[in-house]
NUSELO-55406 format. One record per residue (C-alpha): y negated, x, z negated; residue in one letter; residue number from 1. Coordinates in nm, 4 decimals. Layout:
N
> Y,X,Z,a,NUM
...
This chain:
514
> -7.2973,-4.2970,0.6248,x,1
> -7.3740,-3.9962,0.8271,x,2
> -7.6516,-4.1061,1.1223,x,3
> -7.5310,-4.0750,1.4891,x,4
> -7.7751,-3.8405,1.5585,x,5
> -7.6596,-3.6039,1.2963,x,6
> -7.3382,-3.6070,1.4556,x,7
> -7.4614,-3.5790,1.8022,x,8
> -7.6578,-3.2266,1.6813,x,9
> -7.3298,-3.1256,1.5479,x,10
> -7.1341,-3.1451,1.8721,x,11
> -7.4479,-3.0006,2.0626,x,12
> -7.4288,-2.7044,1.7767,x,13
> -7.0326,-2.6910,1.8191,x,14
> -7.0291,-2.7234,2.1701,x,15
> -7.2530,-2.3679,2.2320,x,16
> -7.0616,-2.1934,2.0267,x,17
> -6.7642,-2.2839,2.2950,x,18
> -6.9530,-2.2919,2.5807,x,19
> -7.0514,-1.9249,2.4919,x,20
> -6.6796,-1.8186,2.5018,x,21
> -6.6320,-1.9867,2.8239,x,22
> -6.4316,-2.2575,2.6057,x,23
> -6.6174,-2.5955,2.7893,x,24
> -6.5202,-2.4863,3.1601,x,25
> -6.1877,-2.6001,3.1297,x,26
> -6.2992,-2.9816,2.9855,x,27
> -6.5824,-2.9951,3.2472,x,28
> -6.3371,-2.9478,3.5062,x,29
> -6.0246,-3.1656,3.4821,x,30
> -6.0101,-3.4827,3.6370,x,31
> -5.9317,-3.7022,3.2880,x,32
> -6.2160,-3.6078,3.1265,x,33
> -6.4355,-3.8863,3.0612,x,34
> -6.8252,-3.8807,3.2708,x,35
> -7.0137,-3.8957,2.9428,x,36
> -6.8445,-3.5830,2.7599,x,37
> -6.9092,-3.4396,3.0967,x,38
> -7.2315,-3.4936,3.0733,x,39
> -7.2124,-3.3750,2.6985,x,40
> -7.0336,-3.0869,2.7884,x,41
> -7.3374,-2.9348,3.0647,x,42
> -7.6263,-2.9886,2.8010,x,43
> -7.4321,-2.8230,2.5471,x,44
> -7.3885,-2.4898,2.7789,x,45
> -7.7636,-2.5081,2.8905,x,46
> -7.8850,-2.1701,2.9246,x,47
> -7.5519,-1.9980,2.7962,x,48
> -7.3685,-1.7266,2.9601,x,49
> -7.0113,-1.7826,2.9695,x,50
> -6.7179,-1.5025,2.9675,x,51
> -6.4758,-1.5454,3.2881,x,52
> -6.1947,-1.5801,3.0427,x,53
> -6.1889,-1.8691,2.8134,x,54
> -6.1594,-1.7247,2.4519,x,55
> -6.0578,-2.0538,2.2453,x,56
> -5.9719,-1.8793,1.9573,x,57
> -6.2664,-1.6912,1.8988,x,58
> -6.4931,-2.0220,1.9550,x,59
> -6.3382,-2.1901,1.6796,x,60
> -6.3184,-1.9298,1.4407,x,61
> -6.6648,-1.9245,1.4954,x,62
> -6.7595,-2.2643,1.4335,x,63
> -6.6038,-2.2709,1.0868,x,64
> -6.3047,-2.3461,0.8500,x,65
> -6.2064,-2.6947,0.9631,x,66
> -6.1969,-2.5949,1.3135,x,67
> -6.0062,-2.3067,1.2549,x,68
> -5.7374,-2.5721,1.1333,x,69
> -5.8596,-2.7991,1.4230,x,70
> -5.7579,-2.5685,1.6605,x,71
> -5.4192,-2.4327,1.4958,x,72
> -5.3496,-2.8366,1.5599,x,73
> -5.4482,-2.8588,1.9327,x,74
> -5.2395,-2.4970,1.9734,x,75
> -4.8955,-2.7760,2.0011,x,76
> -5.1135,-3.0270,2.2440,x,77
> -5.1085,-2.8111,2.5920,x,78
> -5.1560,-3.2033,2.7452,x,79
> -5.4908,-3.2329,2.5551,x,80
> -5.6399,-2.9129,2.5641,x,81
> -5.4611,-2.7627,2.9194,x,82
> -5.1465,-2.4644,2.8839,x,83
> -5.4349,-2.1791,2.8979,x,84
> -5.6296,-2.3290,2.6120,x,85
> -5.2990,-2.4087,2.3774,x,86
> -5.1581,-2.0585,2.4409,x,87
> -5.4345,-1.8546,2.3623,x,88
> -5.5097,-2.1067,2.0372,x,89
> -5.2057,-2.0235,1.9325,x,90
> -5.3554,-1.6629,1.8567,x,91
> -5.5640,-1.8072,1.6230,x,92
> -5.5643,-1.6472,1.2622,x,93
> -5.6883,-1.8294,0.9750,x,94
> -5.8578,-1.5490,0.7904,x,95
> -6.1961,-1.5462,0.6284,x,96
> -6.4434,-1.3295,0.4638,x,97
> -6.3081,-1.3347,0.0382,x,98
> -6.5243,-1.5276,-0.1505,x,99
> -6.6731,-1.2027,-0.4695,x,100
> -6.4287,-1.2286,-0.7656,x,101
> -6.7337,-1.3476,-0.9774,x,102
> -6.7367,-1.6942,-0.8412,x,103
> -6.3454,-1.6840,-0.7877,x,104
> -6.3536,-1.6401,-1.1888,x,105
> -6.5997,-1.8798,-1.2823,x,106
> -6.3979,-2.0966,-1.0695,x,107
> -6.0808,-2.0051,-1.2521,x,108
> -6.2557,-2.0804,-1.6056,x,109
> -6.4341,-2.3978,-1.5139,x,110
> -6.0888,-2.5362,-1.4184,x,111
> -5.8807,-2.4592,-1.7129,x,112
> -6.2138,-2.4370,-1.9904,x,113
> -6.1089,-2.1104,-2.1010,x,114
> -6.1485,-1.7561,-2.0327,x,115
> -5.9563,-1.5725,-1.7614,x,116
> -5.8430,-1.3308,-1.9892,x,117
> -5.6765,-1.6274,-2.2436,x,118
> -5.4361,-1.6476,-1.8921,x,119
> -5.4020,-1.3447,-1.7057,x,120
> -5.3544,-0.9717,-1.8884,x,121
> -5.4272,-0.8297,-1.5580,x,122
> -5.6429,-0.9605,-1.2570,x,123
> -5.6573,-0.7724,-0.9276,x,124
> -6.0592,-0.8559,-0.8436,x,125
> -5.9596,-0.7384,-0.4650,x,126
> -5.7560,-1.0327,-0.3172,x,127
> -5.4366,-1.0004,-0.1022,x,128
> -5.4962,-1.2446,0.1407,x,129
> -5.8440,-1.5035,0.2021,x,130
> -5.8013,-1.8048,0.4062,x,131
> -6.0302,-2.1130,0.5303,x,132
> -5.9683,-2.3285,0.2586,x,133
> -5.8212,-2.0377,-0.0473,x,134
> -5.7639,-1.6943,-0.1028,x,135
> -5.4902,-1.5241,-0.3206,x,136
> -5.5123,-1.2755,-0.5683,x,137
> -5.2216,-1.0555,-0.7638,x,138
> -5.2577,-1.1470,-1.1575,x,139
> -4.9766,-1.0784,-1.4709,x,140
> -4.9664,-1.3684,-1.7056,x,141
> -5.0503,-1.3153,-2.0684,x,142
> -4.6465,-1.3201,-2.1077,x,143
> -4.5858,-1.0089,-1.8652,x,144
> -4.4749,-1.2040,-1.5669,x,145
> -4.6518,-1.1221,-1.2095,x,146
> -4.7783,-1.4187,-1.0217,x,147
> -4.9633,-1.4668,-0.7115,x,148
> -5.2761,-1.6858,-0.7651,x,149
> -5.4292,-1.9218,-0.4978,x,150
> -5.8032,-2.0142,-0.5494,x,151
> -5.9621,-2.2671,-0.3553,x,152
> -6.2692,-2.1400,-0.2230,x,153
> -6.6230,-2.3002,-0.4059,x,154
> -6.7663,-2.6147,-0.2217,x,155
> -6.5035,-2.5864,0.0787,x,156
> -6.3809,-2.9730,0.0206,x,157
> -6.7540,-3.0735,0.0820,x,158
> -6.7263,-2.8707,0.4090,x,159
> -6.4326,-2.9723,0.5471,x,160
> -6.5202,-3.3627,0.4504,x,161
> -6.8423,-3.3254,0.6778,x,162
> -6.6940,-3.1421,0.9993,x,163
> -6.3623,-3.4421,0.9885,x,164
> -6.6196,-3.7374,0.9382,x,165
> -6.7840,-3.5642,1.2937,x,166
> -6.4152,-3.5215,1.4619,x,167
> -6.3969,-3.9257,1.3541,x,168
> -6.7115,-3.9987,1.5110,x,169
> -6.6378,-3.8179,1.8556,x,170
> -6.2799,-3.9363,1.8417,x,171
> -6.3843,-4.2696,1.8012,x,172
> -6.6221,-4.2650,2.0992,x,173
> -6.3680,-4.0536,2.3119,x,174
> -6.0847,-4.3108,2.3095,x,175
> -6.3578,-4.5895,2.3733,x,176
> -6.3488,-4.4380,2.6952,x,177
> -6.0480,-4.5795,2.8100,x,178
> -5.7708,-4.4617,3.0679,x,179
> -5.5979,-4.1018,2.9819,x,180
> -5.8582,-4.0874,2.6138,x,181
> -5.6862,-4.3821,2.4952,x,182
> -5.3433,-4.2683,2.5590,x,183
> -5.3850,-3.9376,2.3943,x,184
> -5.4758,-4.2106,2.0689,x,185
> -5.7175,-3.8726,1.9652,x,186
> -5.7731,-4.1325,1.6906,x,187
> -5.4829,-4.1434,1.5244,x,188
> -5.4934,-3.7528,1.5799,x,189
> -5.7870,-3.7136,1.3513,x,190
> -5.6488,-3.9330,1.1166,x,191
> -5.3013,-3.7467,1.0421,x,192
> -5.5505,-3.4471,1.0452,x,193
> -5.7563,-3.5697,0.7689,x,194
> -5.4662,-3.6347,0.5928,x,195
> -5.3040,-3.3065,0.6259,x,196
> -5.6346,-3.1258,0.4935,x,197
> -5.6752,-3.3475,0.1818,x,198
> -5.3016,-3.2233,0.0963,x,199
> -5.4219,-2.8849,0.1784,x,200
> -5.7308,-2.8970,-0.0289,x,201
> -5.5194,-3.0233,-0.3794,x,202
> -5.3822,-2.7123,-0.4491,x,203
> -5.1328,-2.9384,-0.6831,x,204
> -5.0260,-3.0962,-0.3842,x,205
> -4.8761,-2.8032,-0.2555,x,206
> -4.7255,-2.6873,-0.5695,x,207
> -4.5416,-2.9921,-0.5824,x,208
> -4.4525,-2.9178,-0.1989,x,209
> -4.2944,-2.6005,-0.3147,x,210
> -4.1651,-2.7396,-0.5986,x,211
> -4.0001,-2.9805,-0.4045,x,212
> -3.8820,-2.7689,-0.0577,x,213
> -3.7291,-2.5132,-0.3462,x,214
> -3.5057,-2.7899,-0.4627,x,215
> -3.4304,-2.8912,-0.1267,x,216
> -3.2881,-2.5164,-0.0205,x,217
> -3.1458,-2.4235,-0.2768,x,218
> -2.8020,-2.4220,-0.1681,x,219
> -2.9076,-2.2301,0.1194,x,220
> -2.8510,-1.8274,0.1192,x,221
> -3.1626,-1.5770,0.2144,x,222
> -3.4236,-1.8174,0.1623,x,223
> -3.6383,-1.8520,-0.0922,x,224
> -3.9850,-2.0530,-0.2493,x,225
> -4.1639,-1.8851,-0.4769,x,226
> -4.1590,-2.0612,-0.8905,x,227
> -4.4254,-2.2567,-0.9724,x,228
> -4.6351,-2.1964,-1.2934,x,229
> -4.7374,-2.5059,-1.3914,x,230
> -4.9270,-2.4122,-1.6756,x,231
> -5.1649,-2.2119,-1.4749,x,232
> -5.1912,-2.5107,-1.1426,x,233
> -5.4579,-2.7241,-1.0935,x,234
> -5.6213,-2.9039,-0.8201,x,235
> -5.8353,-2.5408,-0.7557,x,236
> -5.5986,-2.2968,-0.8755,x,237
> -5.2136,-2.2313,-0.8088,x,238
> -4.9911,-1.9618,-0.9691,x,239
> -4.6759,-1.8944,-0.8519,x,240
> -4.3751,-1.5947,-0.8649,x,241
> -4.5265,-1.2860,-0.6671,x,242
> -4.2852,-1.2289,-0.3870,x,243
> -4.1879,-0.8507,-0.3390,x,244
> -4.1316,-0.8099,0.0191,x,245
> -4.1948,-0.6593,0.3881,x,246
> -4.4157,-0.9339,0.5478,x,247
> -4.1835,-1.0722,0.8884,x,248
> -4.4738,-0.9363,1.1320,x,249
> -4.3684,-0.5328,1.0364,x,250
> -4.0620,-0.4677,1.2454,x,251
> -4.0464,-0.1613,1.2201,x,252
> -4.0436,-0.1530,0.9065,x,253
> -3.7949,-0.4153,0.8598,x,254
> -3.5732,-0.2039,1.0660,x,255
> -3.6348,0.1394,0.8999,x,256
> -3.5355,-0.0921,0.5428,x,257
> -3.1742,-0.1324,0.7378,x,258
> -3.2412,-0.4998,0.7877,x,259
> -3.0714,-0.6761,1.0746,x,260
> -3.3061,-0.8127,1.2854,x,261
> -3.0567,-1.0541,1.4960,x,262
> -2.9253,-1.1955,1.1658,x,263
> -3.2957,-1.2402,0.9878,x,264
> -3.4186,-1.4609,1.3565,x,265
> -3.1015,-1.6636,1.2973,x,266
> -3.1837,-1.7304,0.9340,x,267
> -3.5315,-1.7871,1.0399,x,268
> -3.4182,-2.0485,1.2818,x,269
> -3.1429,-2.1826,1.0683,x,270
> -3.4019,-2.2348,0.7520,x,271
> -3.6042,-2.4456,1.0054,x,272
> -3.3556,-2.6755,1.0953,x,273
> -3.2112,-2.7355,0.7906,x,274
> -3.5785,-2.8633,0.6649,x,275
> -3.6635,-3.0396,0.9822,x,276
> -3.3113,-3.2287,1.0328,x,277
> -3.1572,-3.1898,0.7351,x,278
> -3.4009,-3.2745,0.4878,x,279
> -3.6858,-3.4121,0.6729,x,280
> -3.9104,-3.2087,0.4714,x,281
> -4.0068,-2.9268,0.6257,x,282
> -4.2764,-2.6062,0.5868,x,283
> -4.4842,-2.6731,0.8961,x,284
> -4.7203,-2.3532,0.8329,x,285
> -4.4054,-2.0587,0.9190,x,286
> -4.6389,-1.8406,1.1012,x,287
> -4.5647,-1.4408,1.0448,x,288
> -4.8196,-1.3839,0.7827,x,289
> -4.6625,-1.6215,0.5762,x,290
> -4.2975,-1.4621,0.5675,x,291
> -4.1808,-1.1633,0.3903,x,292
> -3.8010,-1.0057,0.3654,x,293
> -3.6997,-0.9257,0.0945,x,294
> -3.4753,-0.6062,-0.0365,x,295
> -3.1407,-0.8164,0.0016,x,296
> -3.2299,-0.9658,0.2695,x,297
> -3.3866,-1.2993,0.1589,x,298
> -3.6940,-1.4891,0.3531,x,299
> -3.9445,-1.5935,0.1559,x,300
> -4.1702,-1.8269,0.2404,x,301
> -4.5404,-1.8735,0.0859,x,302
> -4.8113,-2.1204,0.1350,x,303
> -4.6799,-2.4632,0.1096,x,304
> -5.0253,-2.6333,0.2258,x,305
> -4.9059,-2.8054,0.5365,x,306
> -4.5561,-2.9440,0.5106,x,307
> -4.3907,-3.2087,0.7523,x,308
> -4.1872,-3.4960,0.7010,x,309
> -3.9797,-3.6866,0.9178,x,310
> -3.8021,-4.0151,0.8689,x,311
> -3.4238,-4.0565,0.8923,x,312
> -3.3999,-4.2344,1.2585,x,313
> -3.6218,-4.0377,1.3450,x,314
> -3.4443,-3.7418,1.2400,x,315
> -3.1354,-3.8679,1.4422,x,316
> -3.2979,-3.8993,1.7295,x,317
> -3.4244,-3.6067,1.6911,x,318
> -3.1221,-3.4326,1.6522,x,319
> -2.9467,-3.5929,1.9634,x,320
> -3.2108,-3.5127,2.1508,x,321
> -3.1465,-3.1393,2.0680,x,322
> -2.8011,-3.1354,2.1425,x,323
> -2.8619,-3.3836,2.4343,x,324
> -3.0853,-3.0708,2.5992,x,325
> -2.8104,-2.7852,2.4862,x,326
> -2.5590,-2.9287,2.6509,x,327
> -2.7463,-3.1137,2.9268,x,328
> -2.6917,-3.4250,2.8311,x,329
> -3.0035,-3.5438,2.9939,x,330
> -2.8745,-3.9306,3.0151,x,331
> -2.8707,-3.9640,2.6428,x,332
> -3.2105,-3.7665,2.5417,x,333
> -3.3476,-3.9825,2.8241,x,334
> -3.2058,-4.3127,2.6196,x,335
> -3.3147,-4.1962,2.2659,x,336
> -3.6753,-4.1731,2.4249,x,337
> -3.6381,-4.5538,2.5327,x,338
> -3.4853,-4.6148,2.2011,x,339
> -3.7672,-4.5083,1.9768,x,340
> -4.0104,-4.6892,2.2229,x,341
> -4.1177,-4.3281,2.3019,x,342
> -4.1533,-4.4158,2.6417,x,343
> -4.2078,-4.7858,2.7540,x,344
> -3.9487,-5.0072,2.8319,x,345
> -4.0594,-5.1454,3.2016,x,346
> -3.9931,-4.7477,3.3042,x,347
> -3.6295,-4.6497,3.4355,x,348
> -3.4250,-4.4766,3.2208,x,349
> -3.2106,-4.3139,3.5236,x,350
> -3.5611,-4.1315,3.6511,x,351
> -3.6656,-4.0564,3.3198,x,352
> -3.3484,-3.8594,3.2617,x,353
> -3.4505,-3.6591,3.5717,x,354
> -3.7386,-3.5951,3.5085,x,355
> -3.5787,-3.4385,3.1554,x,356
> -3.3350,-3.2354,3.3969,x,357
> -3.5995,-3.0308,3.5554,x,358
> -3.7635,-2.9459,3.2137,x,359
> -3.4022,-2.8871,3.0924,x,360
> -3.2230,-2.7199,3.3031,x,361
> -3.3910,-2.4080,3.3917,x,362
> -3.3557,-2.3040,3.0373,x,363
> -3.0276,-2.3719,2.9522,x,364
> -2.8171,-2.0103,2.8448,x,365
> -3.1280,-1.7902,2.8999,x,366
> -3.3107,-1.5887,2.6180,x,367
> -3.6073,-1.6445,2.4804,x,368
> -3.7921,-1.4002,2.6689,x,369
> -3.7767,-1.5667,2.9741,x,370
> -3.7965,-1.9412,2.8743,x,371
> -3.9063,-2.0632,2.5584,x,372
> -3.8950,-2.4151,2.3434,x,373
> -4.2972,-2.3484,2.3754,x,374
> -4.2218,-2.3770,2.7985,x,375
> -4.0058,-2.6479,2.7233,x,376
> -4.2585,-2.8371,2.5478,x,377
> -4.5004,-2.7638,2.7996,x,378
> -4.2691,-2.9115,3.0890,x,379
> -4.2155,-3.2104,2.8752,x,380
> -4.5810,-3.3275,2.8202,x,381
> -4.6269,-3.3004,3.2006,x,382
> -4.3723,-3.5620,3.2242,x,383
> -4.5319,-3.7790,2.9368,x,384
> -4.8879,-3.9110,3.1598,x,385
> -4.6309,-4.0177,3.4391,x,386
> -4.4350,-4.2311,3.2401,x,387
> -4.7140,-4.3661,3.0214,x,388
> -4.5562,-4.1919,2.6934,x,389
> -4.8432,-4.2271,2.3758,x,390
> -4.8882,-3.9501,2.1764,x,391
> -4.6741,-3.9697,1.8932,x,392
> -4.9086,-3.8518,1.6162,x,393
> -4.6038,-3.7850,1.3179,x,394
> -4.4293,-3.5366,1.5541,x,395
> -4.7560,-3.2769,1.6213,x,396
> -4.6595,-3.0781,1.2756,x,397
> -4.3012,-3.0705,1.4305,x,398
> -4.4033,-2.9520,1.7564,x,399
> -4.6703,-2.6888,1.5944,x,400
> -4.3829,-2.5474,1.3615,x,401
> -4.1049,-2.5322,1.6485,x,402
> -4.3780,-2.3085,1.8857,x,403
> -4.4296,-2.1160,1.5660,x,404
> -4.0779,-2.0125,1.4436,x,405
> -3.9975,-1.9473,1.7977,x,406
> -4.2499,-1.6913,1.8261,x,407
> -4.1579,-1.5328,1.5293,x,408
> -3.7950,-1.5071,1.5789,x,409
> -3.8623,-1.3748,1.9284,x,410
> -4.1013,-1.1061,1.7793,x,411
> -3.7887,-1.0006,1.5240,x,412
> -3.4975,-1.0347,1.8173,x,413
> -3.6412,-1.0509,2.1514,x,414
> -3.3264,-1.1684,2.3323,x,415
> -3.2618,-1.4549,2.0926,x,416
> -3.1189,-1.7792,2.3110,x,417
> -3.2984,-2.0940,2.0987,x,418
> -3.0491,-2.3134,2.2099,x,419
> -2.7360,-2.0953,2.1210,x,420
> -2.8647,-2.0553,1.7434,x,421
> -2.9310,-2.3667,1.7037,x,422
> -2.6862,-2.5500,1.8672,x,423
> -2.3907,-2.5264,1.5778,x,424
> -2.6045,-2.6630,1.2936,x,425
> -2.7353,-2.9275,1.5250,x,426
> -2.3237,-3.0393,1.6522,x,427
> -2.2447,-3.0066,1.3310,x,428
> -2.5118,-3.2058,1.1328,x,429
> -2.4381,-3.4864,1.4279,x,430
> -2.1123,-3.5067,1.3187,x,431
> -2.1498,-3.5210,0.9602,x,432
> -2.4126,-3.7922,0.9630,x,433
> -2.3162,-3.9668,1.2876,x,434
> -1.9360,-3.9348,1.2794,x,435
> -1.6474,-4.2176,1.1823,x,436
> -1.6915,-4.1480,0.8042,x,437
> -2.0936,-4.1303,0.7814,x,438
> -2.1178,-4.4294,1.0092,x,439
> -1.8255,-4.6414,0.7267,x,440
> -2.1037,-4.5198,0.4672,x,441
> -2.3831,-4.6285,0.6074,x,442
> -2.2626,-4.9473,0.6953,x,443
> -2.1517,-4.9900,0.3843,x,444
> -2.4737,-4.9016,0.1921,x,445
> -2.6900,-5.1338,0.4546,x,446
> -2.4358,-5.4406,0.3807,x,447
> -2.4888,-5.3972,-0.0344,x,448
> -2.8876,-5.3897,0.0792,x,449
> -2.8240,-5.6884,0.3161,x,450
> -2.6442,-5.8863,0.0210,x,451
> -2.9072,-5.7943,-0.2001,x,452
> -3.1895,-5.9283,0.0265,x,453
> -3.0749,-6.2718,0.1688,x,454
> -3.3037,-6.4732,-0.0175,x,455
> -3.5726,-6.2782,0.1730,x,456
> -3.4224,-6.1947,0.5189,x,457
> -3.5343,-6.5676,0.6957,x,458
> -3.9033,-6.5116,0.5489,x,459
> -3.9177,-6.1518,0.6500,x,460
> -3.7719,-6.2105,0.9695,x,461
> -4.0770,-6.2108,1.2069,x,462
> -4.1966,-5.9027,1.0638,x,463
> -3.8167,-5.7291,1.1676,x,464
> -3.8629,-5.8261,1.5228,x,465
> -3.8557,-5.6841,1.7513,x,466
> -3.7172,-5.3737,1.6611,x,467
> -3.9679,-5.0777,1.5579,x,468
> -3.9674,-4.7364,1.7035,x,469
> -3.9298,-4.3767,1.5748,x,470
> -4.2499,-4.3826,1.4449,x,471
> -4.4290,-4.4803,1.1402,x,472
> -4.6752,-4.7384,1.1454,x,473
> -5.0683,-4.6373,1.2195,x,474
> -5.2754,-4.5127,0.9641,x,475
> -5.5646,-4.7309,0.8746,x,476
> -5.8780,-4.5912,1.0749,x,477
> -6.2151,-4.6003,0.9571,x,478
> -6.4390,-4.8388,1.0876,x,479
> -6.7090,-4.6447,1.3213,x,480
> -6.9985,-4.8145,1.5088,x,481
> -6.9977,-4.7040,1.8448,x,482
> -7.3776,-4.6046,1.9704,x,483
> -7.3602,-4.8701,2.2549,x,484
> -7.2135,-5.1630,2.0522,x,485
> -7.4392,-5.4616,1.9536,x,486
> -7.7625,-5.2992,1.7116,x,487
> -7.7243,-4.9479,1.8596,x,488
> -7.8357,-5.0548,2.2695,x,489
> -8.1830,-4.9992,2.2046,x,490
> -8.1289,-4.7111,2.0029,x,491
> -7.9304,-4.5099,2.2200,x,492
> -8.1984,-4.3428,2.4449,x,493
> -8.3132,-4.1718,2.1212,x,494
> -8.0341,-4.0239,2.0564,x,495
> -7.9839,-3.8783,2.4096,x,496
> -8.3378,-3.7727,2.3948,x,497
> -8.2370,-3.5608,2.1186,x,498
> -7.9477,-3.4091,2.1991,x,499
> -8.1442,-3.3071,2.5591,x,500
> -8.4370,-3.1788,2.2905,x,501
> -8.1645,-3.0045,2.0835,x,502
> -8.0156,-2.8066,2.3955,x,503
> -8.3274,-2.7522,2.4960,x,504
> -8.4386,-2.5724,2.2045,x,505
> -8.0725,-2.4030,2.1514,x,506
> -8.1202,-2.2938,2.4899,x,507
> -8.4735,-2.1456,2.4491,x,508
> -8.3997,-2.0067,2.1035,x,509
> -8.1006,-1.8368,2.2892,x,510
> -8.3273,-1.6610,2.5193,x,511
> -8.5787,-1.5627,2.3191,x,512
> -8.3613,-1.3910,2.0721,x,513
> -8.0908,-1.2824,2.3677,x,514
């Protein structure tokens, strides 16, 4: 078990690496932040000279590969991090230095115990793309097909184990706090983080994501995952179909190719929805470097890392709530949030709904380019502190893909209205799974699964009531021993004298080599 002071030297390290972009001023300054990472915050920025613009992105790319991912989280979380920080995060790339194709091949042969050459006839050494956690490289299998292959860069799992069991730590001691820490549960936040990146990090994992999002669109036109090779996948090394394309950033290229660029944002948003709603599986990493067009038309979509799921209520509600906000029916979005105990029940649903009409209304039949989903989101977690809504941990990969595919269909069509694309597939999935006929179905399914379980429902009755909400139950959290619990009282002036030593000598290091 890492020490606390080891975790304390961390933040201190962290923390001057932000303060030098300017990235603490905003923490130090509003009201909910607790006194102690106050204090935390002015030793880490002893002696530092800070920029007059915050530049968030930067900072983390600086501090390393988990925060990189970190921060592409806390982009969707404008109530945690402030609408400055969250916009410019949202700049952040998630590019690294390539890892020299001699360790990428040893890597290649001490995961499948056999030369590369016994796989791949060709191996471009020079890769096409080099990520925090993998990079990719263009190979031809040994039977003449071309394949893109992901590598998992050498000793990164260690890394990224060491920087979350830190983000535990100060997570931990930042909801001990209390007040406004505890309801932003930055707990539970770290945990569905960890999670995420341990998906990330088995590269089989995400083969089996693509594998299985692949099935899931197939009946849909102009999109497309990549094939699998499973015969050249393990837990460090993916192959897949190389994608022939013009990645979705080059417009003008797109348009000189003849595409249509109002047609490829629909798609875009379309593909989205169909995951998110429709399937409840959904790619939650559709940034622009991870789209091409192809010749006919076709998305494609690569790097199947991070992918969402959401559970079927959930899913309704989140539907409703969609077309609730299209066609300002603010009454009903305002119940669902009741409904999934989104928002607690001594609140009044007649304010709430309100509330929901400022955030709404201003948007409703203008383009993109003047409001945005990424505004609306904004206006609604201003409303969430006044009426004591939790953060709802299950929904951040939602949130973080909707800002995302916004921004890229607004880079393709500028004048694209959200709401106006989205609203037919979102009336018409309503009334396919909510109408007269879906509803006979489901009733009838639940009353075989009733039947089925009577000899159980009286003993499982307690744990039915009362009636869950939208989301899933907690993840189990790892037990952390806070520094001023019982054992650690005596301890803990040692550990401030440290971190005061540790600035200290940061801060005189910084001078003497400034």
């Amino acid at each position: 078990m890492t020490r606390p002071v080891v975790h304390i030297l961390r933040l201190l390290k962290w923390g001057r690496i932000l303060a030098r972009h300017g990235a603490l001023r905003g923490i130090e300054a509003a009201p909910e932040t607790p006194v102690g990472v106050k204090r935390l915050c002015r030793i880490a920025r002893l002696g530092t000279i800070q920029p007059k613009i915050p530049d968030y992105a930067t900072a983390f790319q600086a501090i390393g590969p988990a925060a990189v991912k970190l921060g592409q989280t806390l982009a969707t979380r404008p109530d945690l991090v402030g609408e400055e920080a969250a916009r410019n995060l949202l700049s952040l790339q998630d590019a690294l230095a390539p890892v020299g194709f001699d360790r990428i091949k040893q890597e290649i042969e001490a995961v499948f115990e056999t030369p590369l050459e016994s796989l791949y006839s060709e191996f471009d050494p020079e890769p096409v793309g080099s990520a925090s956690i993998a990079q990719v490289h263009r190979a031809v299998t040994t039977d003449g097909r071309k394949v893109a292959v992901k590598v998992r860069r050498p000793g990164i799992d260690k890394q990224f184990a060491r920087d979350i069991d830190t983000y535990e730590w100060a997570a931990a001691h930042l909801e001990a706090f209390g007040g406004e820490a505890a309801r932003l549960r930055p707990r539970e936040v770290i945990a569905n983080f960890r999670r995420w990146t341990l998906r990330e990090l088995d590269l089989r994992r995400e083969a089996a994501s693509a594998s299985e999002l692949a099935e899931a669109m197939a009946p849909v036109p102009h999109y497309e995952v990549p094939a699998i090779d499973w015969d050249r996948t393990a837990s460090r090394v993916m192959t897949m179909s190389w994608i022939d394309g013009i990645k979705i950033s080059h417009r003008d290229r797109l348009i000189a190719a003849g595409h249509d660029m109002e047609k490829l944002s629909a798609d875009l948003v379309n593909a989205f929805l169909r995951q998110a709603i429709a399937e409840g599986f959904f790619h939650a990493d559709m940034h622009q470097g991870n789209l091409f067009v192809k010749a006919d038309g076709t998305i494609a979509a690569v790097d199947f890392g991070i992918m969402g799921r959401i559970n079927r209520q959930a899913r309704y509600w989140l539907a409703e709530i969609l077309y609730g906000l299209t066609t300002g029916n603010y009454r009903r979005v305002a119940e669902i949030h009741f409904e999934a105990q989104y928002v607690p029940d001594y609140h009044n649903v007649e304010e709430f709904a309100t509330a929901l009409r400022a955030v709404g209304e201003p948007m409703r039949g203008k383009p993109v380019s003047e409001l945005s989903v990424g505004q609306m989101l904004d206006g609604l977690f201003a409303i969430t502190r006044d009426f004591d809504m939790q953060t709802q941990p299950h929904l951040l990969l939602l949130q973080k893909t909707m800002v995302m595919v916004e921004g890229v269909a607004t880079m393709l069509n500028p004048k694209i209205n959200m709401w106006d694309v989205s609203g037919p597939f979102v009336s018409e999935w309503i009334r396919d799974e909510l109408g007269p006929e879906a509803a006979l179905a489901d009733g009838l399914r639940e009353q075989g699964k009733t039947l089925a379980l009577i000899p159980d429902i009286i003993r499982r009755l307690d744990a039915q009531l009362p009636k869950k909400g939208a989301a899933p139950p907690a993840p189990p959290l790892p037990d952390i021993a806070l520094m001023w619990d019982v054992g650690e009282k005596k301890r803990w002036w040692r550990y401030a004298l440290t971190a005061l030593a540790g600035a200290a000598a940061g801060a005189a290091l910084l001078n003497w080599f400034g």
